[in-house]
C-alpha positions as CSV (number, residue, x, y, z in Angstrom):
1,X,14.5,-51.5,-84.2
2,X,17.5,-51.1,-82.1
3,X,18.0,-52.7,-78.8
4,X,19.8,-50.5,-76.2
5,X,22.2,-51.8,-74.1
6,X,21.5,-52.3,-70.1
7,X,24.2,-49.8,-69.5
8,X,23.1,-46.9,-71.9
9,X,19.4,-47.4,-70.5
10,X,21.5,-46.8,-67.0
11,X,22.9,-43.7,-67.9
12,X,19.4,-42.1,-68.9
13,X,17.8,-40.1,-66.2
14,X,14.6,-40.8,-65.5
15,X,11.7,-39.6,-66.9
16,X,9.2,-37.8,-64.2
17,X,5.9,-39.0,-63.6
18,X,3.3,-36.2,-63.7
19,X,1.9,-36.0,-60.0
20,X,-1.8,-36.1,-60.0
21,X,-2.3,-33.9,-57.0
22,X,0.3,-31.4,-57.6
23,X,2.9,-32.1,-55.4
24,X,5.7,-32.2,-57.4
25,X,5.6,-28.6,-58.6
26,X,8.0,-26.3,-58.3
27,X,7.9,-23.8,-55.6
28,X,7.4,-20.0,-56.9
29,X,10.6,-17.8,-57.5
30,X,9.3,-15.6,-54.6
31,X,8.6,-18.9,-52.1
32,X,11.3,-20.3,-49.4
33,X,12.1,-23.3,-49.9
34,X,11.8,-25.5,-46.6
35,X,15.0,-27.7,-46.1
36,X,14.4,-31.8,-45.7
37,X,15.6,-34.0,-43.7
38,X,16.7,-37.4,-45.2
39,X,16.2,-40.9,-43.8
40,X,17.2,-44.2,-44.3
41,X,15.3,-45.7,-47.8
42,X,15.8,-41.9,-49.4
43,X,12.5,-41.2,-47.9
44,X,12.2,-37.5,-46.8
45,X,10.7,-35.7,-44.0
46,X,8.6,-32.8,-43.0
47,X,11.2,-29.9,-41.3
48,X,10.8,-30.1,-37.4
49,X,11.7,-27.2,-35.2
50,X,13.5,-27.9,-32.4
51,X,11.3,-27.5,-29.2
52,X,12.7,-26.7,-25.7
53,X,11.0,-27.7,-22.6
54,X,9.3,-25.0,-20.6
55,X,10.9,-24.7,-17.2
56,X,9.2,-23.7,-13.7
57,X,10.3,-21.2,-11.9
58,X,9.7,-21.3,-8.2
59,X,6.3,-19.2,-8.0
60,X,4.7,-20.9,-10.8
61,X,1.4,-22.2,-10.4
62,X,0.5,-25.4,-11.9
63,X,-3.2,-24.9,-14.2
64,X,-5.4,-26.2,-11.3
65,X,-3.4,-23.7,-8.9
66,X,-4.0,-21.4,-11.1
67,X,-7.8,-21.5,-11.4
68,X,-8.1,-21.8,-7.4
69,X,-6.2,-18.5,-7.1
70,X,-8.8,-17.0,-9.4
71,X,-11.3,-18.5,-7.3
72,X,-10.3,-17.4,-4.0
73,X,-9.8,-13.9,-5.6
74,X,-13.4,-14.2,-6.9
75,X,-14.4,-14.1,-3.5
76,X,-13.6,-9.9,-2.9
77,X,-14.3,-10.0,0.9
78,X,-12.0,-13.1,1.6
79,X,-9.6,-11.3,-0.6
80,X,-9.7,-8.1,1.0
81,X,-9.5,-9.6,4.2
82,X,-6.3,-11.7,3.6
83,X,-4.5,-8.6,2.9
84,X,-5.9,-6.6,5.8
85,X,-5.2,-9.8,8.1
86,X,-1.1,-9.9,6.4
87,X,-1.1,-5.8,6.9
88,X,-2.1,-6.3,10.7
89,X,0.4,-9.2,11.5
90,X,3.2,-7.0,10.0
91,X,2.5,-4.2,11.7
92,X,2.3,-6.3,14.9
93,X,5.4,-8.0,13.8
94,X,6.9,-4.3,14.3
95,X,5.6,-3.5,17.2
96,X,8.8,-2.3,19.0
97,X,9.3,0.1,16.0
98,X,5.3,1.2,16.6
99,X,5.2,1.1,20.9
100,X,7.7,1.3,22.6
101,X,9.3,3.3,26.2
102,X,12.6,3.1,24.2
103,X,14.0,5.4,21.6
104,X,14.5,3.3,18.2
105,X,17.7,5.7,17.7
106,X,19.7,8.3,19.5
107,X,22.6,10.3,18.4
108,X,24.8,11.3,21.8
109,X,28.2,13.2,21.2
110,X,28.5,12.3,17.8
111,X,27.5,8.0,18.4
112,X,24.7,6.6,17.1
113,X,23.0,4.2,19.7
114,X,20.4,1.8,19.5
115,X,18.3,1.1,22.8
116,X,15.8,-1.0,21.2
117,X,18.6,-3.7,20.4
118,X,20.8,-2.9,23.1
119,X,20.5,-2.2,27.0
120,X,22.8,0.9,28.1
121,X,23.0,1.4,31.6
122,X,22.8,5.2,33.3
123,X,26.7,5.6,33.6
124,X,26.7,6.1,29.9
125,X,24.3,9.7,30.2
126,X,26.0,10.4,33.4
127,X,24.0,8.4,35.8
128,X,24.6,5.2,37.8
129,X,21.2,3.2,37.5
130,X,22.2,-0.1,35.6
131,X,19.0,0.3,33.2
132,X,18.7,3.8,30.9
133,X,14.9,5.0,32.0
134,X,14.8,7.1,28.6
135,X,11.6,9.2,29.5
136,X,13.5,10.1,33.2
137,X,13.8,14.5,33.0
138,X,17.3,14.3,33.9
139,X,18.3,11.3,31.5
140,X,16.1,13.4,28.6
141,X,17.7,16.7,29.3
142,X,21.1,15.3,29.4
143,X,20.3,13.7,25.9
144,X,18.7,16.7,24.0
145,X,21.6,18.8,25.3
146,X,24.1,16.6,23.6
147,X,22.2,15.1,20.3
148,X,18.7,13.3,19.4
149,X,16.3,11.2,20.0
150,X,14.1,9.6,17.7
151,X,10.9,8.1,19.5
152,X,8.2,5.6,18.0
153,X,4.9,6.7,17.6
154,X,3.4,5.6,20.6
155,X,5.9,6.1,23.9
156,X,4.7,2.9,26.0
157,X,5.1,-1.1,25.7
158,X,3.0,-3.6,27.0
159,X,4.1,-3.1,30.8
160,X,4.5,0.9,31.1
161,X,3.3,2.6,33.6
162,X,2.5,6.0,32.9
163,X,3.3,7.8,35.8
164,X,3.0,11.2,34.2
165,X,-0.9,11.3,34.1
166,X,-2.5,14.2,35.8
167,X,-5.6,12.4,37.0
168,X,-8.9,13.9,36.6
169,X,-11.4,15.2,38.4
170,X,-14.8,13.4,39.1
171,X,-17.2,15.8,37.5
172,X,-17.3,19.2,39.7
173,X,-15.9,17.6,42.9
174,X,-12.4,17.9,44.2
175,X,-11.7,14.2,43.8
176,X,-9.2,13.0,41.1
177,X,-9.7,9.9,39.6
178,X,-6.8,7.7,38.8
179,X,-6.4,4.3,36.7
180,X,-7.8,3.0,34.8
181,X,-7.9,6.4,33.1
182,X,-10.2,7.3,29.4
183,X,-9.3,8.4,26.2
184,X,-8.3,12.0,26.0
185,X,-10.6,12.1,23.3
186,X,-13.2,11.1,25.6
187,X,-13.0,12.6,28.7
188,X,-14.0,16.6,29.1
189,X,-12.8,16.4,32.9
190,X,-10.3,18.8,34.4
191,X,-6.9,17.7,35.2
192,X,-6.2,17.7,39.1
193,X,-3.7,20.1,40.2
194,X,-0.3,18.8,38.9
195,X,3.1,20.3,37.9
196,X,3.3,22.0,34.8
197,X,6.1,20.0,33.9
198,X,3.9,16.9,34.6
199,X,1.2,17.6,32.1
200,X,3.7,19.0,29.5
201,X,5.1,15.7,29.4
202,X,1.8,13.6,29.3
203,X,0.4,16.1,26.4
204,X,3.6,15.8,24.2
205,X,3.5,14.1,21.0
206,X,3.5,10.2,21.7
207,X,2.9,10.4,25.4
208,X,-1.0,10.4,24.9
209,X,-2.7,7.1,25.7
210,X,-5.0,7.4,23.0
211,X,-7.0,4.6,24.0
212,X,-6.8,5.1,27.7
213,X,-5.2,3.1,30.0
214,X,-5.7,-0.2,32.1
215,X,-6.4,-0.2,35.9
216,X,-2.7,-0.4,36.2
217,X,-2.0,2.5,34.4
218,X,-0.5,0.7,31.0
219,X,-1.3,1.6,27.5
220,X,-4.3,-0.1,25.9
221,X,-3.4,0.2,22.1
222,X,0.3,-0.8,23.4
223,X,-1.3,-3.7,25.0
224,X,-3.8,-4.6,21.4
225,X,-0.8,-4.6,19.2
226,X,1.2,-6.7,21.5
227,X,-1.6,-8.6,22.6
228,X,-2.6,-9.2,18.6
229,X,0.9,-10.4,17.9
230,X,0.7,-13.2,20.8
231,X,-2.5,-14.6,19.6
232,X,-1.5,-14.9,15.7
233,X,1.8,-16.5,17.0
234,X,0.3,-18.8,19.3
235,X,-2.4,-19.6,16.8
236,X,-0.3,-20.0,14.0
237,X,2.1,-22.3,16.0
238,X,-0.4,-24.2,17.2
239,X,-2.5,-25.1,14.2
240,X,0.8,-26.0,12.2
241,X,1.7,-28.5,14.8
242,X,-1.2,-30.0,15.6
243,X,-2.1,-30.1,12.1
244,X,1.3,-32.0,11.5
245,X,0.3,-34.5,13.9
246,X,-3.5,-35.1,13.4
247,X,-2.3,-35.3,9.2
248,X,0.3,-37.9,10.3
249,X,-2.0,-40.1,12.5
250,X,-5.0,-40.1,10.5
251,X,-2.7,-41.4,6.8
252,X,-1.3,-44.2,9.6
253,X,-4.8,-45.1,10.7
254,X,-6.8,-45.0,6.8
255,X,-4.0,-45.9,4.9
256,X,-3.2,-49.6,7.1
257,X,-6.9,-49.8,7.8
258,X,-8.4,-53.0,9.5
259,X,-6.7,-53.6,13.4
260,X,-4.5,-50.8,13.3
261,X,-7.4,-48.2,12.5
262,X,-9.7,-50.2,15.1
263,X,-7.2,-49.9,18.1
264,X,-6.5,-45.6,17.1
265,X,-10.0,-45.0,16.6
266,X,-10.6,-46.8,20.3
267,X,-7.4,-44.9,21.6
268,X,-9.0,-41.9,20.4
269,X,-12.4,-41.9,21.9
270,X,-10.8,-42.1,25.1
271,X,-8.4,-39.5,24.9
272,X,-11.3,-37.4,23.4
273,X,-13.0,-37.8,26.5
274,X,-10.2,-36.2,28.8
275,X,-11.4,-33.0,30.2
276,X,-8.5,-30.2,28.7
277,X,-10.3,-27.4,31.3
278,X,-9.4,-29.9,34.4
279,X,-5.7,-31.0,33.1
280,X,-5.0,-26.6,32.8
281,X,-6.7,-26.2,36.2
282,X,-4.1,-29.1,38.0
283,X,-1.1,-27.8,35.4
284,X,-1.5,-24.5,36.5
285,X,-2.2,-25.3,40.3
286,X,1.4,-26.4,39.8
287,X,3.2,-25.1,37.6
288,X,3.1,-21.5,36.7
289,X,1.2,-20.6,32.9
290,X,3.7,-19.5,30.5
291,X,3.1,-19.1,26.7
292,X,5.0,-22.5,26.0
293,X,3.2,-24.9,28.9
294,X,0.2,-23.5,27.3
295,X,0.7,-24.6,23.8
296,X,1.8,-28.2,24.5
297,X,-1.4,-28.6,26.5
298,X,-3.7,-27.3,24.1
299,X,-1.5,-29.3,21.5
300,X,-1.9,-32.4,23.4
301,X,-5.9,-32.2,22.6
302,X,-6.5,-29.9,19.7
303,X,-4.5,-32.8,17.3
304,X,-7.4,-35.3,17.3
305,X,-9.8,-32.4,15.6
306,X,-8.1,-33.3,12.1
307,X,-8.0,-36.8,12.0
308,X,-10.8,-38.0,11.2
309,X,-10.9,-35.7,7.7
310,X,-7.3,-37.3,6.9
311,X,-8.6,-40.7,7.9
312,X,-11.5,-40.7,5.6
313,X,-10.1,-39.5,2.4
314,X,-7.0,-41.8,3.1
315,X,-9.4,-44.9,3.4
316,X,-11.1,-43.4,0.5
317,X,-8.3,-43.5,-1.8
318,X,-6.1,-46.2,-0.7
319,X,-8.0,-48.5,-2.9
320,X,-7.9,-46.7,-6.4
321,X,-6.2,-48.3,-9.5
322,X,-3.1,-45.8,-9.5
323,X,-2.4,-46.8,-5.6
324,X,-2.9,-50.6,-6.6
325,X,-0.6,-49.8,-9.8
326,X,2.3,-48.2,-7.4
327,X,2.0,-51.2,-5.4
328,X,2.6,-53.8,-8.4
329,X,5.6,-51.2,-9.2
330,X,7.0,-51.9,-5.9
331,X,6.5,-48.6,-4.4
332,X,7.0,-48.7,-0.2
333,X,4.3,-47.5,1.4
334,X,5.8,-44.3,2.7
335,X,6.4,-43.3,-0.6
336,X,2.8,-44.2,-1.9
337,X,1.2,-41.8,1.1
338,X,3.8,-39.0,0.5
339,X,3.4,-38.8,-3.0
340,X,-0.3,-40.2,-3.8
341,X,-2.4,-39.7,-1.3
342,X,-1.1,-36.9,1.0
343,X,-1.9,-34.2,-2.1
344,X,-5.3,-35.5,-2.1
345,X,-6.4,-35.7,1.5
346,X,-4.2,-31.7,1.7
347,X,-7.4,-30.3,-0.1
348,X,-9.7,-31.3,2.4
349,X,-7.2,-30.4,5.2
350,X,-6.7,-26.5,4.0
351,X,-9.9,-25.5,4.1
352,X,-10.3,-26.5,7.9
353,X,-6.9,-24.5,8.5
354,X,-7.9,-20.7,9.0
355,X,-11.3,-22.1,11.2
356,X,-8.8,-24.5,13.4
357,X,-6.4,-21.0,13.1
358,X,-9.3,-18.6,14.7
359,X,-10.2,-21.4,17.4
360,X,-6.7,-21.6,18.4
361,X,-6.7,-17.8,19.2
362,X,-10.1,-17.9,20.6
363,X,-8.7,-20.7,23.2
364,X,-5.9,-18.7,24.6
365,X,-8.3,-15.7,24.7
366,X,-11.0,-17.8,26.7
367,X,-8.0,-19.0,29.1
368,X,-6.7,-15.7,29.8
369,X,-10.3,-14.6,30.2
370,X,-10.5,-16.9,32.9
371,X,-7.4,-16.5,34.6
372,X,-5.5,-19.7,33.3
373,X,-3.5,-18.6,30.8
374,X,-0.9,-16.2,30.1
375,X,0.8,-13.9,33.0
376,X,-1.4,-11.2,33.5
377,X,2.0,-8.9,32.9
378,X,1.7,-10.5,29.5
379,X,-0.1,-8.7,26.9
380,X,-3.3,-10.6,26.0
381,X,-6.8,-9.6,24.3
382,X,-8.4,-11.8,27.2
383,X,-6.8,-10.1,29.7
384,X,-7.8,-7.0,28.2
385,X,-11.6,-8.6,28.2
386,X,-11.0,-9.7,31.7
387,X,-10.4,-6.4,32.7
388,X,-13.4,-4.9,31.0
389,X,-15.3,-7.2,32.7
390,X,-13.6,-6.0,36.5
391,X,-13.9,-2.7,35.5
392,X,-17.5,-1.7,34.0
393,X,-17.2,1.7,34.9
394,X,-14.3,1.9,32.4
395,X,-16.3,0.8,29.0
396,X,-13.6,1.5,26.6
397,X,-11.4,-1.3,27.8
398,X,-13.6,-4.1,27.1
399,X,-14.7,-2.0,23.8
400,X,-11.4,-1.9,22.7
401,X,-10.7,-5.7,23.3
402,X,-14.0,-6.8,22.2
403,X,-13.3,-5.1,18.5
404,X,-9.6,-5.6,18.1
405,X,-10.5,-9.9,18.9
406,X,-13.9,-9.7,16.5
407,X,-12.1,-7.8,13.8
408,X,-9.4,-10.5,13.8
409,X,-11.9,-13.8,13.9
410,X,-13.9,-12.4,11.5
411,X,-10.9,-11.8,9.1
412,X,-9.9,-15.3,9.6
413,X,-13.3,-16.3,9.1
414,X,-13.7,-14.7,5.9
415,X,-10.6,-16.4,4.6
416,X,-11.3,-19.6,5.6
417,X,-15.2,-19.1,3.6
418,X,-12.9,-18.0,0.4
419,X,-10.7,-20.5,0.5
420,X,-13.2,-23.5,1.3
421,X,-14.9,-21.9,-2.3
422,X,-11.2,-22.3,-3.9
423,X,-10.6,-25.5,-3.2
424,X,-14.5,-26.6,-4.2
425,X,-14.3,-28.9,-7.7
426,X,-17.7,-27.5,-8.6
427,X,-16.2,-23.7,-8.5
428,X,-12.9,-24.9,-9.7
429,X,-13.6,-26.5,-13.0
430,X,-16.9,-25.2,-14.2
């Protein structure tokens, strides 16, 4: 028998070993054939496709966002009532393009002007008054005769008069009643004898007070949709800040724990204990209420209301294993409250937000109910009560004021119960 050499059993290919499981077979004419990517030690590997990471865009939702969304939408009438609530501040946002005693635009000799952004003095339509009175006869002739004006729906703000009401008459007698003066719409008195000219301009279109008007002769819905715009302002502001602050005090106070939480909780009862009512009555014996000495008063109480929920879930967490872990890392404590436990002490926080939002606006009300808040030129649903109250015989102001301030507490109160069931883990991941 013949012995081959090393080198011809070399040159040989090797024979294939039949592959028990099938592997080995050739792929069908009609199959792809899927590339493979070699390695070190002539092993080969499965193909891998390239994957790119996903990127966030600004508005995207993280999962658990996601399915609190879908739970506050569950809830229709909290829903419902956001919108309505974001329609209404909008509109109140607006409301020098919805009430005003200004044209929005007016087109004299061939300019455009615009008296709702800028102040033009008499000399301008011929006169010499240093402020434009728009709804003046002579000043409205002079601008029809030479262009335009185009007025918002209602013709008054907050602090119109209307001196173009033709009072009415009490029932059959000769006397005229003046302000505060009913809704056309409910009032079948005669007018008292006036000018013609008088009560063409009181019946034209936007020169109704459709609502009636105060015992000063202003607007009332002028007055609700200015009056609206102040309390969701001085709401909002205030609930942001003194959320800011109670947040910040209450992570101080359960984050350190032990003698600094002792001497804030003990500095707390006894500011807690200050009667607000008596600090507004000295501040405004002294200093005359405006919508910003107001706020910082109200702000110097209404902080300590959110501590104590910060404070708790703060102690609560300070001692889990992740917060130990960021410790060992080396984390500062700044860092450890900003980025650990201030997103889990925020759930608790929102869904005291809208109730802390609708007690903030029911303050101010109850202040300018009583006289100690806002000027009474100001435009204010309390004042508005106020005057209902001083004026019984003219039931559609305190009405008016009564629904405009329930509409909006129960919106906020609807909101805040839908978003308390958004942020609840037993809704949230069931």
């Amino acid at each position: 028998m013949a012995i081959e050499s090393p080198e011809r059993r070399a040159a040989k290919p090797a024979a294939k070993r039949p592959d028990p499981k099938g592997k080995g077979k050739a792929p069908a004419s009609g199959a792809p054939k899927t590339p493979s990517k070699s390695v070190a030690g002539g092993l080969s590997t499965r193909p891998t496709e390239e994957i790119t990471p996903t990127r966030r865009g600004w508005f995207t939702l993280s999962p658990i966002n996601r399915r609190r969304w879908q739970a506050f939408k569950a809830n229709r009438r909290g829903y419902w009532s956001l919108w309505i609530f974001l329609v209404l501040f909008v509109v109140s946002m607006m409301a020098e393009f919805i009430a005003n005693d200004k044209p929005i635009l007016i087109r004299y000799k061939g300019e455009f002007l615009f008296p709702i952004a800028v102040n033009y003095s008499e000399e301008k339509f011929g006169g010499f008054l240093p402020k434009t009175d728009y709804k003046d006869p002579t000043n409205a002739t002079e601008i029809n005769a030479n262009g335009w004006m185009l007025w918002p729906p209602i013709r008054y703000s907050y602090d119109t008069i209307n001196n173009d009401y033709p009072r009415r008459r009490a029932g059959n007698s000769d006397i005229c009643l003046g302000f505060p003066s009913p809704p056309p719409w409910a009032s079948s008195a005669t007018y008292c004898d006036a000018p013609k000219a008088k009560i063409d301009r009181y019946e034209a279109l936007g020169n109704r007070n459709w609502l009636g008007t105060d015992d000063q002769g202003r607007d009332v819905a002028a007055r609700i949709i200015y009056g609206f715009r102040i309390s969701v302002l001085f709401g909002v502001l205030l609930t942001i800040a003194s959320a800011l602050i109670g947040i910040v005090a209450g992570a101080i106070q359960g984050y350190f724990g032990g003698r600094v939480d002792l001497i804030f909780q003990r500095a707390l009862e006894i500011w807690s204990s200050v009667p607000s009512l008596y600090v507004l009555l000295i501040i405004s014996s002294v200093l005359v209420p405006s919508f910003w000495t107001l706020f910082f008063v109200l702000l110097a109480f209404h902080w300590v209301y959110l501590v104590g929920v910060v404070r708790a879930e703060f102690l609560r967490g300070r001692n889990f294993e992740y917060i130990t872990a960021a410790r060992a890392l080396g984390l500062s404590n700044a860092k450890i409250m900003a980025k650990h436990l201030f997103p889990n002490a925020m759930v608790a926080t929102l869904t005291f937000l809208p109730f802390k939002l609708s007690g903030s606006i029911t303050a101010l009300t109850a202040l300018d109910f009583l006289g100690l808040g806002l000027p009474p030129t100001e435009a204010s649903l309390g004042e508005l009560l106020k005057q209902g109250n001083d004026n019984r015989q003219a039931p559609w102001l305190g009405i008016a004021g009564f629904v405009s301030l329930g509409m909006l507490l129960s919106l906020l109160i609807f909101i805040g119960e839908a978003v308390r069931d958004a942020f609840d883990p037993r809704k949230t991941f069931r």
